[in-house]
C-alpha angles and dihedrals in degrees: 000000000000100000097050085054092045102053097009124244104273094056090046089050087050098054088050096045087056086055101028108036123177096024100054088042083064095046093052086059100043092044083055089236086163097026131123123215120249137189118207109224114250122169121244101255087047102066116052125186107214114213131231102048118104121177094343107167096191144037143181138201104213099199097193088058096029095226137116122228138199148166118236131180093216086196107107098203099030095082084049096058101023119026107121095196089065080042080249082158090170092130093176088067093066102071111146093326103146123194123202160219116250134179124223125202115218093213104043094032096220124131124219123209116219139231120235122224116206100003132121139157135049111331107189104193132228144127106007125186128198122220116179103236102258082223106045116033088191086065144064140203121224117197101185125180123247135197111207114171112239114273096224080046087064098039085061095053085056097046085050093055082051091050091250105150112212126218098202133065113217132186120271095218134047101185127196149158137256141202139200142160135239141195125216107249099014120122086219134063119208131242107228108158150317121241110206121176131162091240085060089090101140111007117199113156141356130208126192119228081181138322098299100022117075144171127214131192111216096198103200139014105223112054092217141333135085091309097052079058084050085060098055103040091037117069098193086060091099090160099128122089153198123231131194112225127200129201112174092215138354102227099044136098083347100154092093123045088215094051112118087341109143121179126181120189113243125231098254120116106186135153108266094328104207128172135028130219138167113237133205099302122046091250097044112108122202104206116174122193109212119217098023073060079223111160097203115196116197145156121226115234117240088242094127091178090050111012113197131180120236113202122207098164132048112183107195110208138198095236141024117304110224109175122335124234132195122213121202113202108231092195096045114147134180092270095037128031105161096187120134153122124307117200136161146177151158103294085205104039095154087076094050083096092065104031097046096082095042110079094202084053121129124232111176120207140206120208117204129200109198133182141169104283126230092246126065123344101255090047117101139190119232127202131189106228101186135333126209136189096207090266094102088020131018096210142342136226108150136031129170128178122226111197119245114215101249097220097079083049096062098254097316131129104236134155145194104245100198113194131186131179134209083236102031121116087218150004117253130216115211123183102217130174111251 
């Protein structure tokens, strides 16, 4: 972050470009270096701010309920001191702040925070991802990512207050999982373990093959410095991973998050991939990564033993890409099947260095709709959903439709495009035509 601070951004992107060419080209465009802000026009009963979520990064539509959930960190300096994914490494700051679960509905539009069961201690929030429990279908489980700073991290900050000089450099963040599970229709969500492993580095989203097998994206490689700046202005740094993480059973052997945990690293080898996201199949495996703006749709092999993805479609896109969403249109019809891939973003993201630590910073996003083209197979359309320039949302880093029954729209296809942001105060809901 230094460096950026020290000879501004735009110096620094023109150094690499001489050096680096097409691919930081790209990067100056994507990072929105020479864009304005917009603000697409929405009338005033069409765009609603639903209370109660503050700074939630990621959010799911879960169709068989029929809600939507998120994780929020309900704390409104924290992100700004310690939030690893920003490189906020301030660990003192943490203390007991405890973010949460919450529930949306669609219909009301009115979120519910949750009451844990069984949790206690710091819960940093970040990516979540939503599994219906293969044994209730009246219940899901969450595994949510949480940032903890590393306990030895925080006994030298002691020993240093005391003038106690220490030998050995240890990380600032242990990060880990958790897992709970929640009843439809309950007002509290269920502890049921943490899930802690050392290729869990920089956790930015998970995403469930099923209750006990998991994916996670580790976005970027250095945890902070010049080169974790490298990673996000240089495309052909494709240092980050995803690793596929076992558990044999959730309730079992729980009193340690190391306990029965395997993870394998995953053959991928993308710039800063970011969110996760389930397609249209069950094996079909959305993966952004975020500053190249790059939509990569894949399949994951049966090799249970050494999974692989396999990708068969690459959507290039005009601003960063935070976590991908699929939306399934529940009133598709022959004529007139609306599904397709939400994805949104910062449309400055270059700026995201100066603004992250001010909280009345402005951080100005871009949503996409994007669907198969009608000309070769490898073509897509790409819509763009809504457009904001931080005034009705300060960042965004998820967005997910929920179908509205046409018939109350007069026949039109519309949708509520619900959008939250890792900075945003709180998550928006906008009606907008498909």
């Amino acid at each position: 972050m230094a460096v950026l601070k020290s000879i501004g951004p735009t110096i620094l992107v023109a150094f690499l470009a001489s050096f680096y060419g097409p691919a930081i080209h790209r990067s100056i465009k994507v990072l929105g270096f020479l864009r304005e802000p917009a603000n697409t026009a929405v009338d005033d009963s069409n765009i609603v701010t639903i209370e109660n979520t503050m700074h939630c990064e990621d959010l799911h539509y879960h169709q068989l309920s029929n809600q939507l959930f998120t994780a929020c960190e309900d704390h409104e300096t924290l992100r700004f001191s310690w939030f690893p994914p920003l490189a906020h490494l301030n660990a003192s700051a943490v203390g007991t702040s405890q973010g949460s679960i919450h529930v949306i509905n669609p219909q009301t539009l009115k979120s519910q925070k949750l009451k844990f069961e069984n949790f206690s201690g710091p819960f940093v929030t970040h990516g979540i991802d939503v599994v219906t429990d293969p044994e209730n279908p009246k219940a899901v489980y969450i595994y949510a990512i949480n940032h903890l700073p590393n306990p030895e991290y925080l006994e030298q900050l002691q020993e240093k207050e005391a003038g106690i000089k220490s030998k050995i450099e240890v990380a600032k963040s242990r990060p880990q999982l958790e897992v709970f599970h929640y009843v439809h229709g309950s007002a509290t969500i269920q502890y049921i373990r943490s899930i802690r492993h050392p290729l869990i580095q920089t956790p930015n989203d998970v995403l469930g093959l099923s209750t006990t097998t998991l994916l996670v994206t580790n976005d970027h490689y250095y945890k902070d410095g010049h080169l974790r700046i490298l990673e996000d202005l240089y495309s052909g740094a494709k240092w980050s991973s995803i690793i596929c993480i076992r558990i044999p059973d959730l309730y079992t052997q729980t009193e340690k998050a190391e306990l029965n945990v395997t993870a394998s690293l995953l053959n991928t080898k993308l710039h800063n991939n970011n969110g996760l996201g389930h397609g249209r199949f069950n094996d079909e495996i959305l993966i952004n990564s975020a500053t190249s703006g790059i939509l990569h749709i894949g399949k994951l092999s049966d090799n249970k033993t050494s999974p692989r993805i396999k990708f068969f479609g690459n959507v290039a896109l005009e601003a960063v890409a935070d976590n991908p969403s699929y939306f399934l249109d529940p009133y598709a019809t022959n004529d007139n099947d609306a599904s397709g891939f939400v994805v949104t973003g910062l449309s400055k993201g270059a700026n995201l260095i100066s603004t992250s630590r001010n909280p009345s910073g402005k951080d100005p996003s871009m949503t996409w709709f994007v669907r198969p083209g009608s000309g070769p197979a490898s073509s897509w359309e790409k819509k763009l959903l809504f457009e904001d320039d931080s005034s009705r949302i300060r960042s965004s880093s998820t967005a997910v439709l929920v179908g509205i029954n046409p018939k109350t729209e007069g026949g039109k296809k519309k949708a509520w495009l619900f959008i939250t942001g890792f900075l945003s105060r709180n998550i928006i809901a906008v009606k907008v035509d498909l």
